[in-house]
Backbone as XML, in Angstrom:
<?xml version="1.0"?>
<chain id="A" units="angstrom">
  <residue number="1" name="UNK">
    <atom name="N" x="-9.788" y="-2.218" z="7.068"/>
    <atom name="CA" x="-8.865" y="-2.386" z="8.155"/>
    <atom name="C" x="-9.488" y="-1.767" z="9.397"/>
  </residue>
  <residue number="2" name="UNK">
    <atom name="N" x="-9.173" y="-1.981" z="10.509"/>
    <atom name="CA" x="-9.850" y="-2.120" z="11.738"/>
    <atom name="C" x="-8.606" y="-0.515" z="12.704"/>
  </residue>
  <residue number="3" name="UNK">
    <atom name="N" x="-8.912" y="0.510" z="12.840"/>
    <atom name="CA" x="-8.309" y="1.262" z="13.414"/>
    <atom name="C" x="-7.616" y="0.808" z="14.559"/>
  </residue>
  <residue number="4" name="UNK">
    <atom name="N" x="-6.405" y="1.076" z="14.859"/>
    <atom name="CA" x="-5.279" y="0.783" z="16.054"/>
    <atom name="C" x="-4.897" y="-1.111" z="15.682"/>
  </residue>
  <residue number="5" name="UNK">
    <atom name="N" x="-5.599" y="-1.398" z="15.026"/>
    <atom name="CA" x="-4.946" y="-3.272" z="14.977"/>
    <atom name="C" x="-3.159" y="-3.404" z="14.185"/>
  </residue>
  <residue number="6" name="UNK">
    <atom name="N" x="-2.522" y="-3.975" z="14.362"/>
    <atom name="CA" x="-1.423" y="-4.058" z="13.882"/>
    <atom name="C" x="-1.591" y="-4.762" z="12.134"/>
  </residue>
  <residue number="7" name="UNK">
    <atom name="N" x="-1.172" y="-4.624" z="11.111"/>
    <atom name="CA" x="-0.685" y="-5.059" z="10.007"/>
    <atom name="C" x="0.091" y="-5.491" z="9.792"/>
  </residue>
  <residue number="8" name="UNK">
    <atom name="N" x="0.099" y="-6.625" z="8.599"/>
    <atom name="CA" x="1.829" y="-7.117" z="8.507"/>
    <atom name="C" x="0.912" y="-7.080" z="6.652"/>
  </residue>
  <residue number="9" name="UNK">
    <atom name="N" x="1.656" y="-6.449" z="6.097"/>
    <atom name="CA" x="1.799" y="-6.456" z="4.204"/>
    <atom name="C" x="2.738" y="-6.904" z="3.636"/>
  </residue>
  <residue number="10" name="UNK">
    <atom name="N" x="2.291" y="-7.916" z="2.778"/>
    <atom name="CA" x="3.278" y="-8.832" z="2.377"/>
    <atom name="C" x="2.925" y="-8.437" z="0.639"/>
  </residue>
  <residue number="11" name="UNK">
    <atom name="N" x="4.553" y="-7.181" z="-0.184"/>
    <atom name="CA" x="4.266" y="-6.531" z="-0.661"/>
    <atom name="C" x="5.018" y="-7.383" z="-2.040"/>
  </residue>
  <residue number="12" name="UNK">
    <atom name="N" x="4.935" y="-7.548" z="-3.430"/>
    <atom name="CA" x="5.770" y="-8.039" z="-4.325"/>
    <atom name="C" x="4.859" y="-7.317" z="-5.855"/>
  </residue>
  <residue number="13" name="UNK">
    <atom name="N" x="5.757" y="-8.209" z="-6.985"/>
    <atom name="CA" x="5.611" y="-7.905" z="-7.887"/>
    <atom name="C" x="5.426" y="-8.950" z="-9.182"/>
  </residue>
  <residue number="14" name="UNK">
    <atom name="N" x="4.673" y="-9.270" z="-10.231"/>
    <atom name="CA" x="4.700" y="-10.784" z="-11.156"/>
    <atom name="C" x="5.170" y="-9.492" z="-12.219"/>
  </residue>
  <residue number="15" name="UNK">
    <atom name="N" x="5.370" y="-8.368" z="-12.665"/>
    <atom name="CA" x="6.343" y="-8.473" z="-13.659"/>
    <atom name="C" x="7.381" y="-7.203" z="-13.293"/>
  </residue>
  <residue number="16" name="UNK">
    <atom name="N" x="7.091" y="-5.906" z="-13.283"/>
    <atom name="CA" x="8.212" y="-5.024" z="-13.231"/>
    <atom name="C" x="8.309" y="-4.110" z="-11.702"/>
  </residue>
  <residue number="17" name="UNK">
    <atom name="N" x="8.822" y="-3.428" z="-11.387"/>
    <atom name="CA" x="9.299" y="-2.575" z="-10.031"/>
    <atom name="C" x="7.811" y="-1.464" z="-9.907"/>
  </residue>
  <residue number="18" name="UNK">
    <atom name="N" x="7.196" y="-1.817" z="-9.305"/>
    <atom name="CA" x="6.213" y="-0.896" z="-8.696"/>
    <atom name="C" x="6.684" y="-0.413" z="-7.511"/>
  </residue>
  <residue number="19" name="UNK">
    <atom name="N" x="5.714" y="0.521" z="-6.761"/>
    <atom name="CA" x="6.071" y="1.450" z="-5.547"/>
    <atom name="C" x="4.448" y="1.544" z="-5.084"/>
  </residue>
  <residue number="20" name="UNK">
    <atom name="N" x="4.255" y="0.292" z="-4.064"/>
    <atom name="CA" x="2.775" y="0.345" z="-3.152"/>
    <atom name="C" x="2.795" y="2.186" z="-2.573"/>
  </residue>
  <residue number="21" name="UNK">
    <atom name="N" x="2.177" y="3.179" z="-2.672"/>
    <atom name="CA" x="2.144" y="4.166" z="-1.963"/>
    <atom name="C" x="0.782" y="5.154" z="-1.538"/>
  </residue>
  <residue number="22" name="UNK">
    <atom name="N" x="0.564" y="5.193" z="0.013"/>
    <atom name="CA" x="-0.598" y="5.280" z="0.352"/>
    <atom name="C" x="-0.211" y="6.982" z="1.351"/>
  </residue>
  <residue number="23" name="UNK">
    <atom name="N" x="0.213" y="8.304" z="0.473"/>
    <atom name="CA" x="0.961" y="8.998" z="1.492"/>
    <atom name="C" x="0.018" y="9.484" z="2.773"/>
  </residue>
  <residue number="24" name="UNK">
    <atom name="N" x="-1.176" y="9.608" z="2.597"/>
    <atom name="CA" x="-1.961" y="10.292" z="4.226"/>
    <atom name="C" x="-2.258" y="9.134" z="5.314"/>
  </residue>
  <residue number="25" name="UNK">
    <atom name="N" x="-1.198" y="7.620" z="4.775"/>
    <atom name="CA" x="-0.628" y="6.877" z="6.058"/>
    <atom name="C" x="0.292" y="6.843" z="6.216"/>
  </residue>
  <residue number="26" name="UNK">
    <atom name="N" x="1.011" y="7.752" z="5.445"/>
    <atom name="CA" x="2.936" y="7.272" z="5.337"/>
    <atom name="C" x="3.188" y="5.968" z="4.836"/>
  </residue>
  <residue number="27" name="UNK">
    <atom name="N" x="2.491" y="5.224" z="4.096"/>
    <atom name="CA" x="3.010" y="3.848" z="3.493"/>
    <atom name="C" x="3.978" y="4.131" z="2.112"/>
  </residue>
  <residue number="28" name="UNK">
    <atom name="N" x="4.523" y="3.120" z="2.278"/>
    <atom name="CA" x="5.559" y="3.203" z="1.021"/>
    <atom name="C" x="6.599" y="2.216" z="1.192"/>
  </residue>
  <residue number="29" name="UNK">
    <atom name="N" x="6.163" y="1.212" z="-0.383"/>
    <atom name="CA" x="7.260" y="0.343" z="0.113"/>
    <atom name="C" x="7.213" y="-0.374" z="-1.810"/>
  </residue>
  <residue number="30" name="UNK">
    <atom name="N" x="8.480" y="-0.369" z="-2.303"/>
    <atom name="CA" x="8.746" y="-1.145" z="-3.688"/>
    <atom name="C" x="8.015" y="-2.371" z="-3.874"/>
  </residue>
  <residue number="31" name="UNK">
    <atom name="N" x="7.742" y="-2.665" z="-4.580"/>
    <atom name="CA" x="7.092" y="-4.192" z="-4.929"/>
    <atom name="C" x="7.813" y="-4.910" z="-6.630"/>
  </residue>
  <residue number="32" name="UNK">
    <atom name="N" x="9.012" y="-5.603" z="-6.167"/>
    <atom name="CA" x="9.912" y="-6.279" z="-6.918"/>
    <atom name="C" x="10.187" y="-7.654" z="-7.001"/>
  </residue>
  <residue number="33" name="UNK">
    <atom name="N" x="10.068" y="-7.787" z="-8.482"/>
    <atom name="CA" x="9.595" y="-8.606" z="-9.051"/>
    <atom name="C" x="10.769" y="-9.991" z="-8.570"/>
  </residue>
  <residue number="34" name="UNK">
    <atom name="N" x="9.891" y="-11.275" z="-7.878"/>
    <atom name="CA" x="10.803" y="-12.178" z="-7.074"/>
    <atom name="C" x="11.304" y="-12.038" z="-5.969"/>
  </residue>
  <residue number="35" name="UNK">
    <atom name="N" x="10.245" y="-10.888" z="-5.351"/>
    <atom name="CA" x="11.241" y="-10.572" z="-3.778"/>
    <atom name="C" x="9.676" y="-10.344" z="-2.877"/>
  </residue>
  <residue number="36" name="UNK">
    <atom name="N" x="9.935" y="-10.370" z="-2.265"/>
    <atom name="CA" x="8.856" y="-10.633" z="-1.007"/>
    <atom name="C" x="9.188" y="-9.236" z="0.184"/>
  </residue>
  <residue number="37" name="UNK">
    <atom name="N" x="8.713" y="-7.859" z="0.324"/>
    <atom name="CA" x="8.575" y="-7.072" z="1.020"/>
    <atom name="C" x="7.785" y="-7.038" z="2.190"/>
  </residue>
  <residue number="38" name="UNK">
    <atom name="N" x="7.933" y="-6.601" z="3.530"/>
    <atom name="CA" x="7.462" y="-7.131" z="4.451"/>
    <atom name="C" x="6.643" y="-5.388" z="5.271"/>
  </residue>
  <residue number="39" name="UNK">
    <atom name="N" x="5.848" y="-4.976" z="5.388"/>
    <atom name="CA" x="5.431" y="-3.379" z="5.742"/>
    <atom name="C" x="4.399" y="-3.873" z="7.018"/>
  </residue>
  <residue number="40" name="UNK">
    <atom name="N" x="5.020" y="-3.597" z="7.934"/>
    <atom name="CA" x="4.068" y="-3.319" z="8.746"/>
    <atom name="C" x="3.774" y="-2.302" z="9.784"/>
  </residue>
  <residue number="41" name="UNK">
    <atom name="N" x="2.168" y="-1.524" z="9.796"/>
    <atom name="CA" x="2.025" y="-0.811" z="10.440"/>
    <atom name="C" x="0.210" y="-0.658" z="11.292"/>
  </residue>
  <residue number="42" name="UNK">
    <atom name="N" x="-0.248" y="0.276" z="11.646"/>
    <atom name="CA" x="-1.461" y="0.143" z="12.747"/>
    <atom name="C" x="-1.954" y="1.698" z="12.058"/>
  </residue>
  <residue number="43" name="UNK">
    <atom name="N" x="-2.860" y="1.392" z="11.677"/>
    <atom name="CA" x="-3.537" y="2.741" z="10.930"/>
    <atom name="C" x="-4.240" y="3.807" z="12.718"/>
  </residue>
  <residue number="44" name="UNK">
    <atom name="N" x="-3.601" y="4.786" z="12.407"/>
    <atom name="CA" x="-3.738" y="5.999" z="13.718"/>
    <atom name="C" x="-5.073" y="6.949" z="13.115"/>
  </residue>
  <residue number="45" name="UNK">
    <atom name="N" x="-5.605" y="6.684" z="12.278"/>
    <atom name="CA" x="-6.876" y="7.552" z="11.690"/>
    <atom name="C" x="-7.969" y="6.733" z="10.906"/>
  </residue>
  <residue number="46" name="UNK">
    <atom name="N" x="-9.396" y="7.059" z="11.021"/>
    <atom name="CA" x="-10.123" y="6.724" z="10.556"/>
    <atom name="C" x="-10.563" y="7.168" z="9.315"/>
  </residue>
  <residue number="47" name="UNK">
    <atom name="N" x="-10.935" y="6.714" z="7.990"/>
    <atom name="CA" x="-11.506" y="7.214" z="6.749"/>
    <atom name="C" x="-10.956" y="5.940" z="5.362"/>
  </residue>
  <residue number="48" name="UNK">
    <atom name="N" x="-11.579" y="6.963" z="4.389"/>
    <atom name="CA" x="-10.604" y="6.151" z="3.109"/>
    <atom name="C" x="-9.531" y="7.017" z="2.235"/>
  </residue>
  <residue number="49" name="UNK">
    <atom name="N" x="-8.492" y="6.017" z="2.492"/>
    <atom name="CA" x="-7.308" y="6.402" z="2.011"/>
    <atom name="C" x="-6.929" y="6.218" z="0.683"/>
  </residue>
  <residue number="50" name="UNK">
    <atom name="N" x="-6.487" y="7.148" z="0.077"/>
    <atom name="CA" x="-6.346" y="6.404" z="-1.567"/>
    <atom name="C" x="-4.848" y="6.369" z="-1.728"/>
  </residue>
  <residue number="51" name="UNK">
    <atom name="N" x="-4.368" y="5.659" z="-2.310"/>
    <atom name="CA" x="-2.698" y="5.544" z="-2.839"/>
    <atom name="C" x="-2.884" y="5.357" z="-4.654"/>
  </residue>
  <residue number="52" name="UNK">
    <atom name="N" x="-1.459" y="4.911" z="-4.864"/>
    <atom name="CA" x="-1.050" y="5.032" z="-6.198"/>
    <atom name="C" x="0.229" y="4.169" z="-6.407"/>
  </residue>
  <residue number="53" name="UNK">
    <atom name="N" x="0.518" y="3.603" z="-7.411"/>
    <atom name="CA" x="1.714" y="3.658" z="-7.738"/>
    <atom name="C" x="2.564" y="3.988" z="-7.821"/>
  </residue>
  <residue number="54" name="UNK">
    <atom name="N" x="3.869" y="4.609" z="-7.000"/>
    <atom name="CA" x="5.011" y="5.929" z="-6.861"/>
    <atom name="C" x="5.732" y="5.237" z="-8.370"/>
  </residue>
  <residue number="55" name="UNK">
    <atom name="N" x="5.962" y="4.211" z="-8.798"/>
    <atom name="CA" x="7.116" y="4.401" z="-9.995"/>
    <atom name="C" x="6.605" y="4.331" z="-11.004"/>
  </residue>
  <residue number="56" name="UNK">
    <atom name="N" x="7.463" y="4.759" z="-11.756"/>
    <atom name="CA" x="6.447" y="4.790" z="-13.605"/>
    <atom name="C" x="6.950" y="3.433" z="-13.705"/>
  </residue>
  <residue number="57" name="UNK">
    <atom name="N" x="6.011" y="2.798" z="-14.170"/>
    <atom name="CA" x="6.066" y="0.824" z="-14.523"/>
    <atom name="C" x="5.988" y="0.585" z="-15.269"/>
  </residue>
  <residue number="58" name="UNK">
    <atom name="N" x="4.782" y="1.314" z="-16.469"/>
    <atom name="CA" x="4.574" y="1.133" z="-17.734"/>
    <atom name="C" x="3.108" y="1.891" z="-18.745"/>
  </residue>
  <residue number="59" name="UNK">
    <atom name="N" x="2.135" y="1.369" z="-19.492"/>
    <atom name="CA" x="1.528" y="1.581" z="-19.968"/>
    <atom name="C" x="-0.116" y="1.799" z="-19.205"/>
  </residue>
  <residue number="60" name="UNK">
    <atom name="N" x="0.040" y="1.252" z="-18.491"/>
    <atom name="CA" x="-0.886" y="1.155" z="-17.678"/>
    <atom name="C" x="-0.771" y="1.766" z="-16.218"/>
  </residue>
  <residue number="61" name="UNK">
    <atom name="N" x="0.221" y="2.627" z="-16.143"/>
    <atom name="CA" x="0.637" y="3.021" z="-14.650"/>
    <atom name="C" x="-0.377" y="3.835" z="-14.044"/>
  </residue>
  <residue number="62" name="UNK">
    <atom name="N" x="-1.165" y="4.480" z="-14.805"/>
    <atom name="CA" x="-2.226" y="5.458" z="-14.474"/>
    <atom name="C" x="-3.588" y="5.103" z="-14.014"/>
  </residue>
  <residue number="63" name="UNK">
    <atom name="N" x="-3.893" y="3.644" z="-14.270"/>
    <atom name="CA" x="-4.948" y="2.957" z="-13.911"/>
    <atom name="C" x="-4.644" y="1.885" z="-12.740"/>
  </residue>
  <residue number="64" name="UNK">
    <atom name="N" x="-3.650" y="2.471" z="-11.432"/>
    <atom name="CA" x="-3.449" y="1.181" z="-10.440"/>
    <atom name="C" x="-3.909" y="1.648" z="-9.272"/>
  </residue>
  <residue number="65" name="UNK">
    <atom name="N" x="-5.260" y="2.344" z="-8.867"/>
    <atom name="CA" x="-5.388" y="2.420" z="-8.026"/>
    <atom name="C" x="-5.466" y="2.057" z="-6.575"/>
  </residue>
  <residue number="66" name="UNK">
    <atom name="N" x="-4.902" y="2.385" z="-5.412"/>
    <atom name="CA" x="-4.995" y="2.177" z="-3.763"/>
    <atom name="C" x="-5.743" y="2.429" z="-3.304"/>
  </residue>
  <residue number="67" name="UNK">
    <atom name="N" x="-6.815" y="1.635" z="-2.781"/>
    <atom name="CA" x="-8.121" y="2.292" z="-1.256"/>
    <atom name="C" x="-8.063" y="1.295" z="-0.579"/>
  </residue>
  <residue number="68" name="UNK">
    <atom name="N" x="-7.746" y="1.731" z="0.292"/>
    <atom name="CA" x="-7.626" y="1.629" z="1.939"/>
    <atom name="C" x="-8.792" y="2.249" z="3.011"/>
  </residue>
  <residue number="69" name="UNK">
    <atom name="N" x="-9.729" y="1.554" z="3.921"/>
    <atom name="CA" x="-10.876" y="2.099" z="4.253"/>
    <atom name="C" x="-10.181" y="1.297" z="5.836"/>
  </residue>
  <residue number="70" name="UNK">
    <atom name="N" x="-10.361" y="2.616" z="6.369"/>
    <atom name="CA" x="-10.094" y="2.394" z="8.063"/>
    <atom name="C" x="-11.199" y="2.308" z="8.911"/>
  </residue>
  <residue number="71" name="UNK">
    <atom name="N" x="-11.800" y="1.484" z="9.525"/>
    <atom name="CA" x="-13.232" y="1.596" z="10.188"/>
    <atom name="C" x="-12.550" y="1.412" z="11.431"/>
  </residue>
  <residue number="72" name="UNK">
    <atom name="N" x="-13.805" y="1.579" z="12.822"/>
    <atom name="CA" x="-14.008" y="1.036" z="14.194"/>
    <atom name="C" x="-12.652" y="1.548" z="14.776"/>
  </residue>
  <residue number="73" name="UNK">
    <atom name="N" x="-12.813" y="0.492" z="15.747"/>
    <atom name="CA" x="-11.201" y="0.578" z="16.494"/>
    <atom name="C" x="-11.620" y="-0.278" z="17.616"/>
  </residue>
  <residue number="74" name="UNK">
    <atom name="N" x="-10.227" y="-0.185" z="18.669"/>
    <atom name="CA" x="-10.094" y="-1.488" z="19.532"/>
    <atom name="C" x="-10.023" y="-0.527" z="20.967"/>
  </residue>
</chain>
């Protein structure tokens, strides 16, 4: 992602209630299953960001990793 550009995340789910969460951008937003979530924001810092899954989902919840890599700017 390109520092200061605007985002639009178009956030969902193909089987149970996850939680997209990226906290050293403040992101956070459910991802449910048949529904279409809409997050948008403009990354204010440069680096790589890691997130996680905020809800317990299942068997595999521990292996869903988030990176997010902020370069340049405008």
């Amino acid at each position: 992602m390109i520092y200061g550009l605007p985002y639009h995340l178009v956030v969902t789910s193909a089987d149970v209630i996850h939680s997209f969460s990226v906290p050293s951008l403040n992101l956070k937003m459910d991802a449910i299953p048949g529904r279409l979530k809409h997050l948008f924001f403009s990354p204010s810092q440069h680096g790589v960001f890691l997130g996680y899954c905020a809800e317990l989902c299942g068997v595999k919840h521990r292996v869903m990793p988030i990176v997010i890599e902020v370069v340049g700017g405008v």
